[in-house]
Each structure stands twice: as C-alpha cells, then as structure tokens.
C-alpha positions, -999 to +999 in steps of 0.1 A: -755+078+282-743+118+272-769+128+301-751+103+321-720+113+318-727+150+324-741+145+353-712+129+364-693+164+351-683+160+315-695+189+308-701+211+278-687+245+267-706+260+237-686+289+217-699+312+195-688+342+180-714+374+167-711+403+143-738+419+131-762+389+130-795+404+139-815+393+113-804+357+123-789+353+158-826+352+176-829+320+153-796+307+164-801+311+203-836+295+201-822+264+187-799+266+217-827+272+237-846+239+222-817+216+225-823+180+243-787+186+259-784+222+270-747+232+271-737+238+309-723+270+295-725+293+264-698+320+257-709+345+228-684+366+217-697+398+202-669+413+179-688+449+181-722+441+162-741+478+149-770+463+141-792+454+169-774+421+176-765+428+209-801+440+224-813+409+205-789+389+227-795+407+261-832+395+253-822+360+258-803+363+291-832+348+310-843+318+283-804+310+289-791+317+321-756+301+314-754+326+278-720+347+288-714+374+265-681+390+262-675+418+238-644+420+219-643+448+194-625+442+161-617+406+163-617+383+135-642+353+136-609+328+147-598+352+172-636+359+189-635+315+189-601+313+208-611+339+235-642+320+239-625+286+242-601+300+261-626+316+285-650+281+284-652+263+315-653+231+303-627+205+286-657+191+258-662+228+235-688+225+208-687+253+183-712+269+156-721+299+138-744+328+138-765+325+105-772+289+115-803+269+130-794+233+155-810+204+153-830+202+182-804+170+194-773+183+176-750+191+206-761+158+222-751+142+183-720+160+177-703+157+216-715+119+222-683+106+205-661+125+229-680+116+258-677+075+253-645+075+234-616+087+254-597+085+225-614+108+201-602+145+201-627+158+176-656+159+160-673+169+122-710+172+120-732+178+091-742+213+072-777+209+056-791+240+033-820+258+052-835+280+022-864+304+024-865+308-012-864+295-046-830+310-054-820+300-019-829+266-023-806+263-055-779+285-039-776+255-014-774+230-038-743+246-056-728+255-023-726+220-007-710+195-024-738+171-002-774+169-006-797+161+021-789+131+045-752+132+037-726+148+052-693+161+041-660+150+049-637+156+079-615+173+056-639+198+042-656+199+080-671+234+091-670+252+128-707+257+119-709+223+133-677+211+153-667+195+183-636+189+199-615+187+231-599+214+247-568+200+253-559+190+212-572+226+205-541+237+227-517+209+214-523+222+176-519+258+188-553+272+187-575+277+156-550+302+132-558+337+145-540+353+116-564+335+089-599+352+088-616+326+070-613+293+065-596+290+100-617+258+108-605+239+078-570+249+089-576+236+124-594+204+114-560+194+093-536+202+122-556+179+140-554+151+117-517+157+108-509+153+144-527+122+145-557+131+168-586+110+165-616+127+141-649+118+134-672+119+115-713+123+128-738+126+097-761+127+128-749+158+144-772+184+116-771+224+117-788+239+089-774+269+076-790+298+052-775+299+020-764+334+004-793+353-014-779+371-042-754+358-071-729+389-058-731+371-022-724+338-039-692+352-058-678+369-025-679+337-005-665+313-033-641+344-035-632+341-001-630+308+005-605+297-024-584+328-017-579+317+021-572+280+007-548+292-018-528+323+007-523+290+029-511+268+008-543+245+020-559+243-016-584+216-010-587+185-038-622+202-050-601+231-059-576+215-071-600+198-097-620+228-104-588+246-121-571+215-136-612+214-150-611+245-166-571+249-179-586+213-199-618+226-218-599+261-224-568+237-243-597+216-259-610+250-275-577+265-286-565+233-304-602+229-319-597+261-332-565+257-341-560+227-355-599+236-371-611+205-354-648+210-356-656+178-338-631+186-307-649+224-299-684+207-286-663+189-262-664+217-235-699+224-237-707+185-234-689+188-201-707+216-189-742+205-198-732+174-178-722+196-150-754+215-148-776+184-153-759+167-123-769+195-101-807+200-114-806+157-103-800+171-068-833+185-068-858+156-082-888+160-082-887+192-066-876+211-093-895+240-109-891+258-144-871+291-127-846+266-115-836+255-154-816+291-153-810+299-119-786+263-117-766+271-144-763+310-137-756+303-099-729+273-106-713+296-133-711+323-096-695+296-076-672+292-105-660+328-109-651+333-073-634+303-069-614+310-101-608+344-091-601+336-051-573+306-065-557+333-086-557+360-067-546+337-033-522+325-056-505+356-062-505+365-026-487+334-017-460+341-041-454+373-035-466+383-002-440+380+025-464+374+050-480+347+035-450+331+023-440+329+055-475+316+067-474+285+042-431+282+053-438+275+091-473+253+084-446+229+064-421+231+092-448+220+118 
C-alpha cells in the first residue's frame, strides 16, 4: 500500500544532518542504500565535517542518485535538520542520524502511518542498541530504558528514528534552533501539546552504537539532562532519578543520626536491586566482565544526569537567556 501511494506522489523527503561521522556515515548511507522503500529524495547536511566525512559521502553519489548534499558550516544539529526540511521536496520528511544503521524496511515502517492516515502528523519509531563490544553491549542496556523488541515512548521519541509531516513541523515553529541537543524531544511535545496526532511504530527499528568509553557515557547523560533541565522540559525519568537519590541520601543522614543501624542498609538494598534489574536485561547472555561493568556504567549514567539536572538547573535560574527560553515555551 506505501509503494502504492508513492507512486501516486506521496512522496518521501529523508533529512539528515553530518559532522564528523566518518567512522560511521558509510554504515548509515548503505542502510539507505538497502532500504525496501528508497526515499525519492535524501538531503544531507554537512555542518563542516574534518574528518574524511565528506569524501566518504561524494563516494555514494552514484549508489544514491537522489543523495543532495548541502554544506552548512557551523550549524547545530537542529539547525542543519530545519535547512534540510526546509530545502526537502516533499510534504512526508523522515529523519535520522549519522552514527545509526536502518532497518532494511524502516522508512517503509516509520512513514506507512502518514501515508493511510490523513490524520496523523507524526511519527516515533524504535532505537535498538547495535554494540560491537562487550562494554558496548552493556553501555546499551543502561542507555535505553527498552530492551530489544520494545520501543520507547512518544514522549521520550528520538530524531534517530522520526517521521512527521511538513506542514505540523511549520505549525509548531520548526524544531528549536536555539537548543543543541535534545531539540527532537522538544519538537515531539510541541506536537502533542498542540494536539497533532502521534504514533507510535515499534516496527519502524534503527539501531544505533552506544558510547564506548565511561567518559563518553558521562558527557551524553551530561548533556542530555542539562538540555532537559535549561528548558524547563525535565522528563518524568529525571524527575525520578533526583527525587531517587535526595531519598536514600535522607535515609543515610537520619541512620546516622538517629544511630539507626537497621535504616543505613536501606540504600544499598535499593541499589543492589537497581543493578540486578539491569544484569535481567541481559539473560542468558551475560558474561562474568558484565558483573562490574553494569554497576560501574549505571553509576556513569548516574553522575551525568545528576550533574547535567544541577548544572541545567542553575542555568535556568539564572541565565537570562534561558529564563526567557522556558518563559515563551509556557506562553505558547
């Protein structure tokens, strides 16, 4: 029915936007490549790789003749996505990420809703972890908050795997070119609170590389909770994860001050629970280097979020520009 309908010219716009994504963007474009519903066009923006990227991406010109590549130096990733929406051809826009790899039938997945539904404005597909190694593999189970053959929410949806029409992306005002991460999220909620239609395609799968290293993991949690919190967008998970903490560090000060013994292995009953809920994710794959790296990457994922919802925090209080940021998202 999708092949149908483009034929009869609903057709697809693919954006994505490129920085210094050599070791990963060859990956990307042959999943494009692969796809059971090639996009009629694909506009990369290339916010001024130095890596090779670009020479990588003239290599594919001819595997994809519809690839248009438009260089736009210095751009943040939501800027790079609004020039290429605004330059795509089409009204149906599909979006994803270098560093990620398509489901051979994800763009036919993640724009079928738009093409029988009339109705629906836009829509979330799934993230799946796509380690290469051991730590990989447990980086992606602390870094999603699903597990394979889930999906997330439409709330916590990701422009590594996003769909929508062009028209609501102009009613909602574009994706927030002043926010240079978590812009997506951002975009997703505008949508809802204007009452678009969203949905939600477990089907629609792009699996994405986890981060390597624990400093990696810190930067991103980092990152993302500070964007949440500078926005006034912090998200429920967040919201639990320092409600979470403030209560086991109270359970420890009045065990120790009131010389409760029995109150002071509270906390570390709830974070052995934690850490065993995770090593469940893995059954029966899991391997005796995973019974540290769990708890020493969840402990990561911890610290940047703690530190990102502080330090966003902070900014949102006393920053002007911020302030003022959070001040017109509540007047909208």
């Amino acid at each position: 029915m999708v092949e149908d309908a483009t034929r009869k010219g609903t057709s697809i716009s693919l954006v994505v936007t490129v920085k210094n994504e050599a070791a990963s963007i060859a990956t990307l474009l042959e999943s494009i490549k692969a796809q059971t519903l090639p996009p009629e066009e694909i506009v990369l923006i290339e916010a001024g790789s130095t890596d090779g990227s670009p020479a990588i991406i003239e290599g594919f010109k001819t595997a994809l003749p519809q690839l248009r590549v438009t260089v736009a130096r210095g751009m943040n990733i939501s800027q790079g996505r609004n020039l290429g929406i605004l330059a795509g051809r089409n009204e149906i826009i599909a979006v994803t990420d270098a560093g990620c790899r398509l489901a051979v039938n994800w763009l036919e997945e993640i724009t079928k809703p738009l093409v029988e539904n009339p109705r629906a404005a836009c829509v979330v597909g799934s993230v799946i972890p796509d380690p290469r190694t051991g730590f990989e593999r447990c980086a992606g189970i602390c870094s999603l908050s699903h597990t394979e053959g889930r999906t997330m929410s439409v709330p916590k949806g990701s422009a590594r795997s996003l769909a929508f029409r062009k028209s609501a992306w102009e009613a909602v005002g574009e994706f927030p070119d002043w926010l240079p991460i978590g812009e997506d999220s951002l975009f997703i909620q505008h949508l809802e609170i204007r009452g678009f239609e969203l949905v939600l395609r477990p089907g629609a799968v792009v699996y994405w590389r986890p981060r390597s290293s624990y400093r990696g993991i810190v930067v991103q949690f980092f990152r993302y909770a500070q964007a949440a919190a500078r926005t006034g967008m912090v998200r429920r998970i967040y919201h639990k994860t320092l409600w979470k903490y403030l209560l086991l560090a109270a359970l420890v000060v009045i065990g120790w001050v009131s010389r409760s013994i029995w109150i002071l292995p509270i906390p570390g009953v709830f974070v052995l629970l934690h850490f065993l809920r995770k090593m469940r994710r893995l059954g029966s794959r899991i391997k005796p280097l995973d019974l540290w790296r769990i708890p020493a990457i969840s402990i990561a994922v911890q610290v940047g979020v703690l530190a990102g919802l502080v330090t966003g925090l902070l900014e949102r209080w006393f920053n002007p520009f911020w302030r003022e940021q959070v001040e017109k998202r509540r007047a909208e």
